[in-house]
Structures are given as structure tokens and as C-alpha cells.
C-alpha positions in Angstrom: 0.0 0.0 0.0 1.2 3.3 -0.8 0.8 6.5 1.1 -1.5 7.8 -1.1 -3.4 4.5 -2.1 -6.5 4.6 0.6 -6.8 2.3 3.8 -10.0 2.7 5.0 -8.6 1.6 8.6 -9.9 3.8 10.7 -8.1 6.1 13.5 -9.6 7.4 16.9 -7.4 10.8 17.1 -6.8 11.5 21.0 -6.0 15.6 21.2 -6.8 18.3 23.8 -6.0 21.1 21.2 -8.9 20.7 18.9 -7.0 22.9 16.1 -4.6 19.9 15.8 -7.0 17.2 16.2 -8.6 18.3 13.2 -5.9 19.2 11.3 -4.2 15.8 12.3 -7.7 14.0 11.5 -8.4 15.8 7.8 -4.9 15.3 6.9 -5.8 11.7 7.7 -8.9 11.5 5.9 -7.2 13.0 2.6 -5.0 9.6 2.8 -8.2 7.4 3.5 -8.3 6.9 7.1 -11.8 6.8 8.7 -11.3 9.4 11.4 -12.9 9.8 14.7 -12.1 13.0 17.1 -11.9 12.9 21.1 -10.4 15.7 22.9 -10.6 14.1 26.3 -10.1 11.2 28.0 -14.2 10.6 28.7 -15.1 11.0 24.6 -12.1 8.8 23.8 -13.4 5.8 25.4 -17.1 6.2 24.4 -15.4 6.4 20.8 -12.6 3.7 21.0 -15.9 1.4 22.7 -18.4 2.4 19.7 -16.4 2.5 16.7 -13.5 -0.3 16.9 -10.5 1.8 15.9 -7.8 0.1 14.2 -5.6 2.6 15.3 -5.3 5.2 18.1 -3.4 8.7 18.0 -3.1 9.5 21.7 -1.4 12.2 22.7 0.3 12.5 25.7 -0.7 15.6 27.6 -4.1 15.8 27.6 -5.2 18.7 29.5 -2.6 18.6 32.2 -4.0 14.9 32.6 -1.2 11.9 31.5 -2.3 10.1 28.4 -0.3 7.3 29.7 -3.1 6.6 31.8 -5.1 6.5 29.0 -3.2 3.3 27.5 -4.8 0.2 29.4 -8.7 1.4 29.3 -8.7 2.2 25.4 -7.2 -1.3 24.6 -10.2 -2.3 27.1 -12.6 -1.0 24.6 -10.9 -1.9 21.8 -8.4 -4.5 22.1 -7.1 -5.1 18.5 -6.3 -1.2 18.2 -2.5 -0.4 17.6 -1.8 3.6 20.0 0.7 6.0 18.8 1.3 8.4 21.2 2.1 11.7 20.0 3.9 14.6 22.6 5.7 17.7 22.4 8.0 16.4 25.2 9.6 13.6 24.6 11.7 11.6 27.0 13.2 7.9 27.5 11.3 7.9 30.1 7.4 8.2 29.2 8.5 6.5 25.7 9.6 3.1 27.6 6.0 3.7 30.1 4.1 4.2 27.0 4.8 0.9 25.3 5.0 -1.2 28.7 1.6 -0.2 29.2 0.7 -1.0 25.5 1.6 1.4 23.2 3.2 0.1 20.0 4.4 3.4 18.4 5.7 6.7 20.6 6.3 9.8 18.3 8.1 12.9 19.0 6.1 16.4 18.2 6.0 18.1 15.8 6.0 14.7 13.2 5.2 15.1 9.7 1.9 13.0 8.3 4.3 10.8 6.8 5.9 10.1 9.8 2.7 9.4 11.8 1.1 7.0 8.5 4.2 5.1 8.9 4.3 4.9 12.6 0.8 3.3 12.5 1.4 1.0 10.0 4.8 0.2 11.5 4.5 -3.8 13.4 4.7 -4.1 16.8 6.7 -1.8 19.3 10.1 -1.8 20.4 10.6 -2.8 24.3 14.4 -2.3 24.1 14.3 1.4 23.1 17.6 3.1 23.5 19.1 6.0 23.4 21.6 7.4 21.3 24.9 7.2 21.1 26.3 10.3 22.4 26.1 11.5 26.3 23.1 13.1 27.4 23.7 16.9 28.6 23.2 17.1 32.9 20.2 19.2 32.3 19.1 16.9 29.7 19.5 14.3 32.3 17.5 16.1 34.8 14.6 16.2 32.8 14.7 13.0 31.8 15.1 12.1 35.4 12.0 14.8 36.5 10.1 12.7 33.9 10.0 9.4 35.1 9.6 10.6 38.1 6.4 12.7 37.3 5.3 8.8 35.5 5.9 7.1 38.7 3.5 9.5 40.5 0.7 9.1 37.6 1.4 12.7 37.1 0.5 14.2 40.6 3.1 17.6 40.7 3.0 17.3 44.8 4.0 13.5 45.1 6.8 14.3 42.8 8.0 17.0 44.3 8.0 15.8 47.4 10.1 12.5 46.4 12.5 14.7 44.3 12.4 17.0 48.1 11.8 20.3 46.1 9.5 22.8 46.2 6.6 22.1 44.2 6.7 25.6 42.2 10.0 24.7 41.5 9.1 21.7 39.8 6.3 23.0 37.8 9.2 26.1 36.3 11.4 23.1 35.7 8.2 20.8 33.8 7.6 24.1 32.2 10.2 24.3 30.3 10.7 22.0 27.1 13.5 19.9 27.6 17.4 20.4 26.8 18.2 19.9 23.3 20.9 17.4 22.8 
């Protein structure tokens, strides 16, 4: 199949930013997808439980609320469905969560179409994901680190604050930012 050749699968696009859940969802559409919009966690499921999605575009921040947690009950309501989780701030972290808890693709915003098509169609995910080659930088490292921490809190700022032992405004300046390039 080609990418312009249609595939009438159909996708269940997961988005609090309903700008870029339409975009993403006519830009799927153009290509053939069937496309379904949710722009929060409650829609989403009545969605993924009604229509069947073969495929799930979930992003990870959904407002202020962990997409993450998101994972387990849409492959309840639809258990064949392949999840691509989309975010604008990537880490090691969330992307090894993200496919332990289901996930078979994890993309890195902004992706081009392409990117996302082939993501979807790609098999099944990558457990062993890696990082590259080259050293991360120490504040890199500290956001990785503020990540998984944040993850292993379900995304309460308090609880992670107070197991990091900072000041929980702190924390939110230091989650505010986007994380060091590398």
C-alpha cells in the first residue's frame, strides 16, 4: 500500500487542542483513514468502545492529565487497536512507560503525516528502546530524570515533588520548560 493509495482503517485521534486534532484528522482523511475526534479522556473511550479503531493517535498531555493513563482502558474497549502516542515532550522515560503499558508506536512532536502513516502501520513496538549514542547533557539528564519521576507519580506535581524534596513551584518552572536539546 502506498501512502497515497486509501486504507479505510480507521483512526480514533486523541488531542486536547482541537485545532490539531482536526488538522491531524483531515490530513488523515485526505490519505483514507476513517477518522474519529476525542479531545478528552471521557469522549475517547465512548469512541474507542463504539467504533472499533484500528488505530489510536493519543497524545500525551491531555489537559494537564497523562495520556499514559489512557493506554490500558482504550485497549479495554478496543483490544485489537495499535496507539501511537504523540507529545511535544519527549523523553526515554514516558516512551519506555508508553509501550509497557501498550503502546506500539511513541512519536516525538511536531512529526510530519508521513511520519505518523508510517508509525501506524509500523509492526509491533520496540521494548528495548535506546538512546543514542552520544552522552546526554546534565540538564538533559535532569529532565529526563523529572520525567520518570512525574510517571511514577501518575502525574501528581505534589508527590513528585516531594520524592525529588523540592519545592513544588520549583518543579512546575522546571516541567515548564521544554526539555534540553541534545
Amino acid at each position: 500500500m502506498t501512502d497515497t493509495e486509501p486504507s479505510n482503517a480507521s483512526v480514533l485521534v486523541v488531542d486536547d487542542d482541537p485545532a490539531f486534532n482536526r488538522v491531524l484528522a483531515r490530513a488523515l482523511s485526505q490519505r483514507g483513514f476513517e477518522t474519529h475526534c476525542a479531545t478528552d479522556a471521557e469522549q475517547a473511550l465512548v469512541l474507542a468502545r463504539a467504533r472499533m479503531p484500528e488505530f489510536i493517535v493519543l497524545d500525551l498531555n491531555l489537559a494537564g492529565v497523562s495520556g499514559l493513563r489512557l493506554i490500558r482502558p482504550l485497549l479495554e474497549a478496543s483490544p485489537d487497536a495499535r496507539i501511537l502516542v504523540l507529545t511535544g515532550y519527549a523523553s526515554i522515560a514516558t516512551a519506555v512507560d508508553a509501550v509497557k503499558l501498550g503502546a506500539t508506536q511513541y512519536l516525538a512532536k511536531p512529526a510530519d503525516l508521513d511520519a505518523i502513516i508510517n508509525a501506524l502501520r509500523a509492526g509491533e513496538a520496540n521494548p528495548d528502546i535506546k538512546p543514542g549514542g552520544a552522552p546526554m547533557s546534565v540538564d538533559r539528564l535532569e529532565w529526563e530524570h523529572l520525567q520518570r519521576v512525574l510517571a511514577e507519580h501518575d502525574g501528581n506535581i505534589s508527590a513528585t515533588a516531594r520524592a525529588l524534596r523540592m519545592h513544588r513551584r520549583t518543579l512546575q518552572r522546571k516541567l515548564a520548560r521544554p526539555p534540553a536539546a541534545e
